[in-house]
N, C-alpha and C positions, 0 to 999 in steps of 0.2 A: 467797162464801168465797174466800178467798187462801191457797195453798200455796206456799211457798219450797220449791222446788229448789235442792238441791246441782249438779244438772247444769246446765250451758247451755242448758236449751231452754225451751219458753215452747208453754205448751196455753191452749182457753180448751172448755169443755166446756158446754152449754146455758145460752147464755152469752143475758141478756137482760137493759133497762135501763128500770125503770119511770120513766113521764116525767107531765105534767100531764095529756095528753091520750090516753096510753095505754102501748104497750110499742111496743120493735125490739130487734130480736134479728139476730143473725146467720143467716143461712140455710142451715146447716147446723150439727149435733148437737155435733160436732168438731172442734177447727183443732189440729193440730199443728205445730209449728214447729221445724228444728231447728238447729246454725248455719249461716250463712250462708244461711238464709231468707229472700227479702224477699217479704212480703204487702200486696196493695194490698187494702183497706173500702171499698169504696164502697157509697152508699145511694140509695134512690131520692128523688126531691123532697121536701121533708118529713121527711125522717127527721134525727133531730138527733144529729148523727157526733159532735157536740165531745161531746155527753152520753157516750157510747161512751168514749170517751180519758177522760175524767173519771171513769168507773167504773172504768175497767182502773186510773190511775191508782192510786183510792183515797179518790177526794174526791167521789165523788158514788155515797152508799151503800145507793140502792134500786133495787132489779132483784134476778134469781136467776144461780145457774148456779156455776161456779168458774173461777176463774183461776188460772194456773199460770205462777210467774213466778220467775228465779234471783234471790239476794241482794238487797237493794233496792240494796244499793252498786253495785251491774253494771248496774244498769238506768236508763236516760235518757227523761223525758218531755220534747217539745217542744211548746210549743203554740202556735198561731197567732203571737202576739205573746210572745214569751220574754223572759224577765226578764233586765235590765240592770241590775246593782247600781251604787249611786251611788260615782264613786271614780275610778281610770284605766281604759283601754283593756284594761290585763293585768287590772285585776278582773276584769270583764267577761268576758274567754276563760276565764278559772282558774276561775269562777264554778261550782260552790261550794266549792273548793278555796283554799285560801290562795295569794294571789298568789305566794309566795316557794316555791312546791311545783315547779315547772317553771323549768328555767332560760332564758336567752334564746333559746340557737337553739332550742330546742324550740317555741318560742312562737314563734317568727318561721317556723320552718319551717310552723309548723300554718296561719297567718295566709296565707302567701305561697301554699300550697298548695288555699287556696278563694278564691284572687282579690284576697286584702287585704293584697298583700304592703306598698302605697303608705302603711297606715297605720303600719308598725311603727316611724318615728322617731317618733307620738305614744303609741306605747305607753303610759308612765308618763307622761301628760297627764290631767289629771281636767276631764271634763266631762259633763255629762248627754248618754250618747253614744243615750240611746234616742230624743234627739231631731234627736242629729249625726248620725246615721246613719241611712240610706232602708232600706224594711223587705229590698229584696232582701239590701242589708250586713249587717243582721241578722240574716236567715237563715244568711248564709255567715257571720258569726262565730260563730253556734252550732254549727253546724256543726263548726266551729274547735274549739270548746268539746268537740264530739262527739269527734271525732280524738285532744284530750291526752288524753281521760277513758277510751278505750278500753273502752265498756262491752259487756257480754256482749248485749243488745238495748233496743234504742232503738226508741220511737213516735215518730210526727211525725203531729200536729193540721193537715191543710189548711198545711203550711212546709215544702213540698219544688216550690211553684209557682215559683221565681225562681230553682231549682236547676238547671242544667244536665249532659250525661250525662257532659264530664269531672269536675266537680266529683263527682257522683254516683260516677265511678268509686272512689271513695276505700272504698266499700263491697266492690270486687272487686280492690282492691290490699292498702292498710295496714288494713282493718277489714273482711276477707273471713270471719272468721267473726262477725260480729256481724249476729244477726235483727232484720232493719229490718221494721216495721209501720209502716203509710202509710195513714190514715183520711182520704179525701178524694175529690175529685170523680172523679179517673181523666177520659180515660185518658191523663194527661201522662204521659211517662215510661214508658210502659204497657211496652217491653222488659224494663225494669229489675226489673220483677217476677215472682218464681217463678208463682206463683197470686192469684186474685182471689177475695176470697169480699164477696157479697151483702149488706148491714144494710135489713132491711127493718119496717114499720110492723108490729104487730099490734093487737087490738082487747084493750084491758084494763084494768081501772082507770079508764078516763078520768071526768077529773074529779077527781083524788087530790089532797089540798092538801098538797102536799108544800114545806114549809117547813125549809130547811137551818139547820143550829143557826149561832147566833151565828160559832162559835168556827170551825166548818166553814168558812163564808165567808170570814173573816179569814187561812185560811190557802192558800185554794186558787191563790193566786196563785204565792207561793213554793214549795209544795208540787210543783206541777207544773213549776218550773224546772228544770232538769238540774242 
């Protein structure tokens, strides 16, 4: 079950994600979060974290519990490999906003400010940049992406490994209240974060033929872009 808050914060309340071969849940009853929260997921061997960000998401609709999440506008999913729309360099940061949303320095301040300052004369170059660019550049363009979009809290799926703690400072300067969730191995980064909670295996269902609808599939890609 999914509540929209009006406030900034973000709960997740017996929160657990049916899978082929059973359940994982987080290990504890509660997570509350409020701004400028950052939570590190980690799981033990075997537990399947992307399923986790896929539920929270939206797009992977078996498991129990509720989630508690502000406006979907305020809110950013990244996940491992983030979508690169086909077009120029500024698609791609504005992504999913219309390139003509942000003006230049904004877009160059954002870019220069996670390391890519070298790309900003091909800004308005179109090319398949999810294949010009190495996955660290991608993460820091999302990143980028994160910064103009300004949202109230942002996940990151296993895309905060090729981050470093200045770029990460962007979270305790320009976007110090915005609750970062981080589902991933730990413990990179491990300062950066308020609290750590647990995703652990439980015994249930196993064995469920859980077949995602057509339509489901088709959109989980875009769906989870920023």
């Amino acid at each position: 079950r999914f509540v929209q808050r009006s406030s900034p914060t973000v709960a997740f309340e017996d929160l657990s994600v049916t899978l082929r071969d059973g359940c994982i849940a987080l290990d504890r009853p509660r997570v509350e979060l409020a701004p400028g929260d950052h939570l590190l997921i980690t799981g033990e061997p075997g537990a399947d974290k992307s399923a986790l960000f896929r539920a929270i998401a939206g797009v992977w609709p078996w498991g129990g519990g509720t989630v508690h999440l502000p406006p979907r506008a305020d809110v950013m999913f990244v996940p491992q490999r983030s979508y690169l729309p086909l077009g120029s360099l500024r698609d791609a940061v504005t992504y999913p906003a219309a390139s003509g949303r942000f003006d230049d320095d904004t877009v160059w301040t954002a870019l220069d400010r996670v390391g890519l300052g070298h790309l900003t004369p091909a800004l308005d170059r179109e090319k398949r940049w999810d294949k010009e660019l190495s996955v660290e550049e991608q993460q820091r363009l999302v990143l980028a992406r994160v910064l103009l979009h300004r949202p109230r809290a942002v996940f990151f799926d296993e895309a905060m490994g090729a981050l470093d703690g200045e770029i990460l400072s962007i979270f305790e300067r320009e976007l110090a209240d915005t609750i970062v969730v981080s589902i991933g191995r730990g413990p990179a980064h491990h300062s950066f974060y308020d609290r750590t909670v647990r995703l652990v295996r439980l015994s249930c269902g196993a064995g469920m033929n859980l077949r995602p609808h057509p339509r489901l599939v088709a959109v989980q890609t875009r769906a989870l872009a920023p």
